[in-house]
C-alpha positions as a LaTeX table, in Angstrom:
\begin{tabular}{lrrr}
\hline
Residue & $x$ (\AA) & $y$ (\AA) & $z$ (\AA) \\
\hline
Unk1 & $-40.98$ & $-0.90$ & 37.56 \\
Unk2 & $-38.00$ & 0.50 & 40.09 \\
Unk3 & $-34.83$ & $-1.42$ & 39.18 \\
Unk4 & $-32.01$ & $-2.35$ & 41.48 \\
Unk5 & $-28.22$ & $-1.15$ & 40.67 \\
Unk6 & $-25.30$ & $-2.78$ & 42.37 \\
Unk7 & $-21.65$ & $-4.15$ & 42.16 \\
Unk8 & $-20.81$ & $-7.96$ & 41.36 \\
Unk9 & $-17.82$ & $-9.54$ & 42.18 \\
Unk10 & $-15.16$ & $-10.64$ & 39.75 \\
Unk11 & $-15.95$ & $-12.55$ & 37.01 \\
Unk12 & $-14.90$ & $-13.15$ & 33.33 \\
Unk13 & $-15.68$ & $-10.12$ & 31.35 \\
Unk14 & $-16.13$ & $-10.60$ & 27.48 \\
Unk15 & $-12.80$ & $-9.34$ & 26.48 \\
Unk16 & $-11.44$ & $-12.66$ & 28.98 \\
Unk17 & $-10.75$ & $-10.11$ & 31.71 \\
Unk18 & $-11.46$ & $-11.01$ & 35.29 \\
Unk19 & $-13.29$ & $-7.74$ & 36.67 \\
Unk20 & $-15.87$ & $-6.78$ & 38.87 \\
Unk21 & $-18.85$ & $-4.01$ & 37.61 \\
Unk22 & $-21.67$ & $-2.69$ & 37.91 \\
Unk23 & $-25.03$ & $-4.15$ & 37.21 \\
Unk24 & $-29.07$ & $-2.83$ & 36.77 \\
Unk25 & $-31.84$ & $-5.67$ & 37.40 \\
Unk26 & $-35.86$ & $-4.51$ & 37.18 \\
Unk27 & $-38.73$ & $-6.50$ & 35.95 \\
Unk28 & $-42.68$ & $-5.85$ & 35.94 \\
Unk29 & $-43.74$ & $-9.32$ & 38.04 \\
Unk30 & $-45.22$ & $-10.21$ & 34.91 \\
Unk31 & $-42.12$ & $-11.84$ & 32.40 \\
Unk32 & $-40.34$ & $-9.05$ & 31.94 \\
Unk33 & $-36.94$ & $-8.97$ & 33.08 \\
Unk34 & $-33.89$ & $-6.87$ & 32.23 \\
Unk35 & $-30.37$ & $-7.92$ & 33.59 \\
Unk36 & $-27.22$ & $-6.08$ & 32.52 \\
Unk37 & $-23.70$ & $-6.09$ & 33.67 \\
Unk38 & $-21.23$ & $-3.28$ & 32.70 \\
Unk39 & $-17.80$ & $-4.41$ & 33.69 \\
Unk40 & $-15.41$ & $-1.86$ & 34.64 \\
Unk41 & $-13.29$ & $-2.74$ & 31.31 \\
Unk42 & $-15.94$ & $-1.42$ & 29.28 \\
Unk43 & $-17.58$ & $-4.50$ & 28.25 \\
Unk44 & $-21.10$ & $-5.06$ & 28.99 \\
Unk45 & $-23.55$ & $-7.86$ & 28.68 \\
Unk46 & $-27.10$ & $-7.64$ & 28.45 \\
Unk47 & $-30.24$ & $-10.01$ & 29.65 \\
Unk48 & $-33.78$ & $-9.32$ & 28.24 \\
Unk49 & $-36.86$ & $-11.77$ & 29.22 \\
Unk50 & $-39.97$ & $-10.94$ & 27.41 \\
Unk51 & $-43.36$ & $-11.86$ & 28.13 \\
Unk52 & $-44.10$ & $-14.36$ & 25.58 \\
Unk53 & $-40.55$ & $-16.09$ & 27.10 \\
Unk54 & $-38.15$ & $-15.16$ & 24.50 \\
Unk55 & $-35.14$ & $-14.09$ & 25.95 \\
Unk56 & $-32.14$ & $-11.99$ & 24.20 \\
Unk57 & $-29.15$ & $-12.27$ & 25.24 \\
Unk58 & $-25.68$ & $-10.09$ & 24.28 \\
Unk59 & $-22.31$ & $-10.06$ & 25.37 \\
Unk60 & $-20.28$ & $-6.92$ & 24.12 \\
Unk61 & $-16.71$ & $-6.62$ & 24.09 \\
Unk62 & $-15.17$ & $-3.22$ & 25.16 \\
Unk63 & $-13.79$ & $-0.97$ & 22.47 \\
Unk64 & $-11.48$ & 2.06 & 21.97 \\
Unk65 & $-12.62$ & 4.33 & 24.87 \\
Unk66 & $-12.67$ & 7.67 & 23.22 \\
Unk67 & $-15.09$ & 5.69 & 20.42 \\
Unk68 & $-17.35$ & 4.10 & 22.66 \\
Unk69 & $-17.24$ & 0.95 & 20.18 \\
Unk70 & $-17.68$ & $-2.35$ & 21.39 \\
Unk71 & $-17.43$ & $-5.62$ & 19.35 \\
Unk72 & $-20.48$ & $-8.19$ & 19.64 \\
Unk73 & $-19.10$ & $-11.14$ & 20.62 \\
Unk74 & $-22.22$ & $-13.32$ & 21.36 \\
Unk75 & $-25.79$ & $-12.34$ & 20.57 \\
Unk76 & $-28.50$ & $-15.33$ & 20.78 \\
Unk77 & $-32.26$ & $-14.89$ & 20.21 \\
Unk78 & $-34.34$ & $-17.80$ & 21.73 \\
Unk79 & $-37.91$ & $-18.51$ & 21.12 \\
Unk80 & $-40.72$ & $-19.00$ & 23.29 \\
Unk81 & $-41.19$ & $-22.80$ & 23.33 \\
Unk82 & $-44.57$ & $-23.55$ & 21.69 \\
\hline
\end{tabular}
């Protein structure tokens, strides 16, 4: 697995910000996926495809800098559909 890094445009960051970032993609070719966007606010959110399809999914609000907390502001956990 060799993931790709690169920007993405503006968009609603957790915190309500409109801000560009940074974000990492790789997957296997076989289900598994990772997607995650750091804004450049801080806040991050995160995209994980497993191979049974369940997918987690987080959205993190930025916290006090010097910290490095964060507030979860969304976290869902959805099953594979049997």
């Amino acid at each position: 697995m060799v993931g790709k890094r690169s920007d993405f445009p503006a968009e609603a960051a957790p915190c309500g910000k409109v801000i560009g970032g940074r974000c990492y993609r790789d997957d296997d070719e076989e289900g598994l996926v990772v997607y995650v966007q750091v804004y450049e606010c801080g806040c991050r959110r995160t995209h994980h495809e497993y191979h049974d399809g369940t997918v987690n999914t987080t959205a993190v609000k930025h916290g006090r800098v010097r910290h490095g907390h964060g507030k979860v502001v969304s976290d869902e956990h959805i099953e594979h559909p049997v």
